[in-house]
N, C-alpha and C positions, 0 to 999 in steps of 0.2 A: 511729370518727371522729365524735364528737358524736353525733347523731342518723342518722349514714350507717354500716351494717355491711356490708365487705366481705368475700365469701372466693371462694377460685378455688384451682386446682389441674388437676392430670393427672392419667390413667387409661389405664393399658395393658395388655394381657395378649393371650398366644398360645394355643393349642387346637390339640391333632393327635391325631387320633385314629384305629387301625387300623381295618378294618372288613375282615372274611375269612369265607370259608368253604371249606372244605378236605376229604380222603376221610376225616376223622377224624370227620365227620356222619353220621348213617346215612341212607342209603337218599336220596341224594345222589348223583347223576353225576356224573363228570369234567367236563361244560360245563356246569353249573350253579356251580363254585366260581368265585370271585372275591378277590381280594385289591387292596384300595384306600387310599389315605391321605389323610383328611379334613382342611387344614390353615387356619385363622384367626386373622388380626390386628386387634386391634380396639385404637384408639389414640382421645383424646379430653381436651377442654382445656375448661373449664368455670370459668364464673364468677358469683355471684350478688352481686345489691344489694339492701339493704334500710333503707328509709329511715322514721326517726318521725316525722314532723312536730309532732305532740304524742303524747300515753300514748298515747289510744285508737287511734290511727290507725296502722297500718303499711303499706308501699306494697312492695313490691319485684320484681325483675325476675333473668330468669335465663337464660344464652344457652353453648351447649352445642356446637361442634365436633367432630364423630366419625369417623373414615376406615377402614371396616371390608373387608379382602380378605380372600377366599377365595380359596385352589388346592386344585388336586387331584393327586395321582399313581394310577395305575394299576400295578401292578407285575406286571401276568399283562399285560398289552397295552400293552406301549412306545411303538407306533404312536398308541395313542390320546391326540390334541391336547387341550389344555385352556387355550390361551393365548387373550389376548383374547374373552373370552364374556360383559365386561360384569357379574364376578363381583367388579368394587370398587366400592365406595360410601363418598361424603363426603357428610355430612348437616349441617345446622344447626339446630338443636331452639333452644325457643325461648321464655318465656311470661310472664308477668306475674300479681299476685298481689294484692286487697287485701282488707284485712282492717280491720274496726271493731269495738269495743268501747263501748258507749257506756254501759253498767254493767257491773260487774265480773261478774255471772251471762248476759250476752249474747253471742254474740259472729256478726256480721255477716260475710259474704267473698264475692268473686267473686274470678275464675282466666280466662286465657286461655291455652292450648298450645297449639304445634304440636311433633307428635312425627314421628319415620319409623322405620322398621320394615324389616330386609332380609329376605330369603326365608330359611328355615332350606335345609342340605341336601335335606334328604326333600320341599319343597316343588319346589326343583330338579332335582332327580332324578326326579320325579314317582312318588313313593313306592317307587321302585328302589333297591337298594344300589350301584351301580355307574352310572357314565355312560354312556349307551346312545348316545353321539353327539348329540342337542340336550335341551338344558335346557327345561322345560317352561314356567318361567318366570323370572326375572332383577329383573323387577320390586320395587322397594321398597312400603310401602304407609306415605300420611302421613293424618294422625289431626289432625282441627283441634278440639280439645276448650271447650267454655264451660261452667261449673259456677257457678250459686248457690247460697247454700246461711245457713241459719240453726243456732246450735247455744245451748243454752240448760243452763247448770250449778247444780244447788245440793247442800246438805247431801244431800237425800233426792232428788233426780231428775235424770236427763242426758235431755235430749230433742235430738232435731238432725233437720230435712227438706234434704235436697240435691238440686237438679234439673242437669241436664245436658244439651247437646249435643253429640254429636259427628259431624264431619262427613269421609268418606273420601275419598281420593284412592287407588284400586287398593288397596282393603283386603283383604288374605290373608283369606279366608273358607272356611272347610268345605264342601266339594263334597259330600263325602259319600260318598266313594270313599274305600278304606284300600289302602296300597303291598303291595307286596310283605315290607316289612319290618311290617306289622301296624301301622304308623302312620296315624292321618288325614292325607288330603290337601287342600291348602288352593291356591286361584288365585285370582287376582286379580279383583276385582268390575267392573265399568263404574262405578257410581257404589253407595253405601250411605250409612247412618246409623244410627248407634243416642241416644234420647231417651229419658230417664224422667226418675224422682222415686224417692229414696230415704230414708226414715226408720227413724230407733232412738230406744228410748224403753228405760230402766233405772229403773225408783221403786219407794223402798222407801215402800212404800204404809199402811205399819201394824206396828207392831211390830219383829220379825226379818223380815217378809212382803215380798218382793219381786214384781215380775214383770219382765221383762226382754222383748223382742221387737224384731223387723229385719224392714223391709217392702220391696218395690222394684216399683214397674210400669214396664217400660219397650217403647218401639214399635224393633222391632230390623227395619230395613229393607234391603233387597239389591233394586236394580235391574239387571236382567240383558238383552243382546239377545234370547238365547235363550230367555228365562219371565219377563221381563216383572217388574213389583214382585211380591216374594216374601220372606217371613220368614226371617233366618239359620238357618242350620240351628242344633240342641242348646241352643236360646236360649230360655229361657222367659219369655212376657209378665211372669207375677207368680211373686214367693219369698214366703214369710214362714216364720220363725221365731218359735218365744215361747214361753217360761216364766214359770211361776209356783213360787218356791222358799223356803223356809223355812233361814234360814242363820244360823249363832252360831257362836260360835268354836271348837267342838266338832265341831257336826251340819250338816249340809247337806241338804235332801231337797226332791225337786220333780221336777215334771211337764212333758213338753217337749212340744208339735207343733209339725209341721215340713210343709210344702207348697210342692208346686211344678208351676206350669201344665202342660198338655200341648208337647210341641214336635217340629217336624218335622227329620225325618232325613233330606230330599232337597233339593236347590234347587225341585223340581217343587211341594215343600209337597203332594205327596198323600198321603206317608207318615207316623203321627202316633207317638210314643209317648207312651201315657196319661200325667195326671196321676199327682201321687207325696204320697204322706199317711200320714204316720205317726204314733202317742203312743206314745211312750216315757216311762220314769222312774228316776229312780236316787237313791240316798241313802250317804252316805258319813259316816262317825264318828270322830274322831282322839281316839286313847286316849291321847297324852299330844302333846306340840309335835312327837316325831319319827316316828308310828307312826298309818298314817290306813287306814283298811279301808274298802271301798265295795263298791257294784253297780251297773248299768244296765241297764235291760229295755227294748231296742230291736224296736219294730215289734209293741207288746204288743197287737194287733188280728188280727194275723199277715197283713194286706193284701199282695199277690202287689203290687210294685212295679218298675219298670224304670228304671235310672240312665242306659242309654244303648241305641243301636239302630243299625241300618243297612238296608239296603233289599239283600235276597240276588238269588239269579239270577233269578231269574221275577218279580221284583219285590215280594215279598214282604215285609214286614218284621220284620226277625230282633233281638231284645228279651237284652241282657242284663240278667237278672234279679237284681234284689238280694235281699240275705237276708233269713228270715223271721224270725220269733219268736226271739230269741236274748238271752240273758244274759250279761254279762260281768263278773266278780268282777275288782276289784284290789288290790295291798297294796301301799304306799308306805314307805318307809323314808325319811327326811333326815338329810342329811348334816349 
C-alpha cells in the first residue's frame, strides 16, 4: 500500500510423542518401566507493519498471538490425573523495529520485544520421564529484549557493533542439575538479565587476504533468594572468533583462533570450567567447479579443553572434555 507493507498469517501444528521403557532394556526392573504420551498444540496468528516514510527510513511493528496446550497420558497408571495443572498458555509477543540509512554503506537500527517462553516437558517433570504427581514448574518466562546496533558495508569490509538488554520475568535458567533422562534442568529465576556488546568485522584487507572475526562481552546476571546475584550458569563473559585466510577461486587456506572465558556450572558460582583456546587451520583446493579436496587441523596446540561440566556427588566438578589434536580430510563432489 504505497509506503505501508502488510503481511499476517496463521501457524499451527500438533506434537505427540511416546516415551517408554519396557523388560526389552537390560538390567531394568519391572518398576522402573514406564510408558507415557507427550501431547502439544501450538496455534498462533501474527501480523507485521512496515512502513517508509522516505528511502532511508523504515519503521515497523509486529504483534503475535499464541495458545500453546500441553497433556499428558500415562498408560501404565490410569489413575494418574493430569487435568487442570495450568499446562495451557496464551501469550502476546510483541515489538517494534527501526531502521535508518542515511548512506547506502550505513545502516542505523533499534528493536524493542517482548517475548514468552513455556516450560519444556523435562523442565516440568523436573528432568523425569514420567509425572510423579506435581510439576516442578508451570511457569512461562518473558524476555523484554532492547538492541542497538550499527552495521557498516562496502566492496572490501562488513563491520557491525550491536548492544543489548534484556530484561526477565521467571527466566527458565540452568540449575545445574541434569534429570533422569540426562537432560539439563532449568527453574525459574526471581529476577535476571543478560547485557553486552557484540561485534563482526570481515575485510579483505590486501589482495586475496582476508581476516574475518566475532567478539561479544556480555554481563549475564541471575538474582536468586537462595545465592543472592550470581552468574548464569554455562554462560561465558567473553567469545571471540577470528581468522586470517588467503581465498581465490581455487584455494582457500587459513588460520582460525577461537576463545572462550571461564564459566560457572552451579547457581552457587563456586564451580568453574577453565577457559577454552584453540589454533586451528585448514586449507581446501578445487580441482575443477565440481571436485573440492580439503583438511582441518583442529586444536593444533593439543590444549586439554572443556566444552561443558557439572558439579558430581561430593561437589566436585566433573569436565567434559573435548578433543585433542585431530585432523579432518574432506572430499566434496557438486551436483
Amino acid at each position: 500500500l504505497n509506503k505501508v507493507n502488510v503481511s499476517y498469517g496463521v501457524n499451527t501444528y500438533h506434537y505427540m510423542r511416546d516415551h517408554f521403557m519396557d523388560d526389552m532394556c537390560k538390567n531394568v526392573s519391572a518398576e522402573e518401566n514406564y510408558y507415557n504420551t507427550g501431547k502439544k498444540t501450538d496455534v498462533s496468528v501474527y501480523g507485521i507493519v512496515t512502513y517508509k516514510p522516505i528511502k532511508q527510513l523504515s519503521i515497523s511493528g509486529n504483534v503475535q498471538y499464541r495458545h500453546v496446550n500441553f497433556r499428558y497420558v500415562d498408560h501404565l497408571n490410569s489413575e494418574m490425573s493430569f487435568d487442570d495443572l495450568g499446562t495451557v498458555w496464551d501469550f502476546c509477543n510483541f515489538g517494534a523495529n527501526v531502521e535508518y540509512t542515511p548512506i547506502n554503506s550505513v545502516k542505523i537500527y533499534g528493536s524493542f520485544n517482548q517475548v514468552h517462553r513455556e516450560p519444556t516437558r523435562s523442565d516440568m517433570f523436573g528432568g523425569n520421564e514420567s509425572f510423579t504427581g506435581e510439576l516442578a514448574t508451570v511457569k512461562p518466562e518473558t524476555a523484554n529484549d532492547i538492541e542497538l546496533g550499527v552495521e557498516y558495508q562496502t566492496k572490501k569490509l562488513y563491520a557491525s557493533v550491536n548492544t543489548y538488554y534484556m530484561l526477565f520475568n521467571d527466566e527458565l535458567i540452568l540449575n545445574g542439575e541434569y534429570g533422569e533422562n540426562g537432560l539439563p534442568c532449568h527453574e525459574n529465576a526471581d529476577k535476571s538479565y543478560r547485557r553486552g556488546i557484540e561485534a563482526e568485522v570481515d575485510w579483505n584487507f590486501i589482495g586475496d587476504w582476508n581476516v574475518r572475526g566475532a567478539f561479544s562481552y556480555s554481563d549475564n546476571t541471575v538474582i536468586t533468594n537462595t545465592f543472592g546475584k550470581k552468574n548464569h550458569i554455562l554462560t561465558p563473559d567473553i567469545t571471540l572468533d577470528a581468522d586470517i585466510y588467503y581465498e581465490t577461486d581455487k584455494v582457500n587456506v587459513g588460520g582460525n583462533l577461537n576463545y572462550r572465558s571461564e564459566m560457572f556450572v552451579n547457581l552457587e558460582n563456586t564451580n568453574t570450567i577453565p577457559y577454552l583456546f584453540t589454533v586451528n587451520a585448514y586449507a581446501s583446493y578445487k580441482f575443477t567447479e565440481k571436485v573440492e579436496c580439503g583438511l582441518r587441523w583442529n586444536n593444533i596446540t593439543n590444549r586439554v579443553n572443556y566444552s561443558n561440566g557439572a558439579v558430581g556427588p561430593n561437589g566436585e566438578t566433573l569436565y567434559f572434555r573435548n578433543a585433542p589434536s585431530n585432523i579432518n580430510i574432506h572430499f566434496k563432489y557438486f551436483f
